[in-house]
Steps between C-alpha positions, in 0.01 A plus 500: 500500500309776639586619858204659730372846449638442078313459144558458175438793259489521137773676296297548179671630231768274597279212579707398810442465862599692801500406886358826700421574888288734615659492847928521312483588148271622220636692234294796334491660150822664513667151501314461172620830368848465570494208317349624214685751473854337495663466183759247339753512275649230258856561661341414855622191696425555860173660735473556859182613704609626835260521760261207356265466741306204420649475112270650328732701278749219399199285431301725247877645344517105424215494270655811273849341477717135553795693667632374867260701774656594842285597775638615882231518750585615893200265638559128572114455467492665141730316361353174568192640350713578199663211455177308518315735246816410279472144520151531467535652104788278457725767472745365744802500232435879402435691820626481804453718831756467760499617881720790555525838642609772199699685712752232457495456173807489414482170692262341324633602127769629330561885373364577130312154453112604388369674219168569620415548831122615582399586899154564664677643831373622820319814443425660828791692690555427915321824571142347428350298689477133519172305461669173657837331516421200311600437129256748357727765723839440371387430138366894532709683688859555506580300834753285336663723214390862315476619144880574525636155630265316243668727211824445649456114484353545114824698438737220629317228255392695165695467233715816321204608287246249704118649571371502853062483478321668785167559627500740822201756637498791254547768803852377540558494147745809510729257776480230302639705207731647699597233661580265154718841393706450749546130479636603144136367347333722237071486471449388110161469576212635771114446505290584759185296607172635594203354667248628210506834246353680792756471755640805573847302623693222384581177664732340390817581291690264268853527450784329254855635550829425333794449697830738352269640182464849408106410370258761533159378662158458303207581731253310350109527505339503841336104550165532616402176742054531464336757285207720563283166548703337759650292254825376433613671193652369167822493667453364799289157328847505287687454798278262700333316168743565243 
């Protein structure tokens, strides 16, 4: 099953399996926060990850809840890693990630058809440089789409009322609010993630919106990723241990 260049790692507070490359793919801890810090509702029927990469967000959302899992992934080569990590945890009739290119969504789906949609986009704008070309390229910078086209395409599927789930760099945090205002999304809830209680700087920010609400936002507690010792904190063993 494995391809050269891949391995298996562990997903452990899911206890499932995931196919990784070095060389394509590898997802990092803000895969894992995202995930953790989506949120489902009883009157939820439908989720979509956009931008999935190898499917690392569809997979661990399908340990949390039986719902129908979408995934769209640009990358020939990481969806076939997908859809092999999906067979592998026998999760073939839950999740599935499809080839596709979200600027033509409204292809691919119809208008108003998910509930939850969560999205680990490209975080690094055209005006920074690129390390390479290869996957690891157009999985981090916006070569493909930006923060506005990926909103636009979470506008055209959510749901009246739906929640769109975000992870982005928290120095672009203001244009990703700004950005979800004007898609007709409202921020119910923010947090930002921080490398340790020492950092001066956040890294991360975590979003959840509401699409055609009037909700004010919560800005919850900063997450902390190691303490003072280097450490993952309480938290963070939560979200990789449970």
């Amino acid at each position: 099953m494995l391809k050269d260049g891949e391995r298996v790692d562990e997903l452990f507070r899911e206890s499932m399996k995931i196919i990784q490359s070095k060389a394509v793919f590898s997802f990092s801890v803000d895969a894992l926060l995202l995930a953790n810090f989506t949120r489902f509702l009883k009157r939820d029927r439908s989720i979509i990850d956009l931008c999935s990469g190898n499917g690392i967000i569809p997979l661990l959302l399908s340990h949390r809840t039986g719902l129908p899992i979408e995934g769209v992934e640009l990358q020939p080569e990481l969806v076939d890693m997908a859809e092999r990590s999906i067979v592998m945890n026998g999760k073939e009739s839950q999740v599935r990630v499809s080839q596709g290119d979200i600027r033509n969504i409204r292809e691919m789906y119809e208008h108003s058809s998910f509930d939850v949609i969560t999205v680990n986009p490209p975080y690094f704008t055209n005006n920074q440089p690129l390390k390479n070309k290869g996957p690891h390229s157009i999985a981090r910078h916006e070569i493909h789409i930006d923060l506005k086209g990926v909103i636009g395409a979470a506008r055209f599927l959510v749901k009246n009322k739906g929640r769109l789930y975000m992870v982005h760099r928290a120095e672009r945090s203001m244009e990703v609010v700004n950005e979800l205002f004007n898609a007709g999304f409202r921020v119910r809830r923010l947090q930002y993630v921080y490398n340790d209680v020492s950092a001066g700087t956040a890294l991360f920010v975590l979003v959840e919106a509401i699409f055609n609400s009037q909700a004010y936002a919560d800005v919850l507690p900063p997450l902390y990723i190691y303490d003072t010792q280097g450490n993952y904190t309480d938290e963070m063993m939560a979200v990789y241990y449970g």
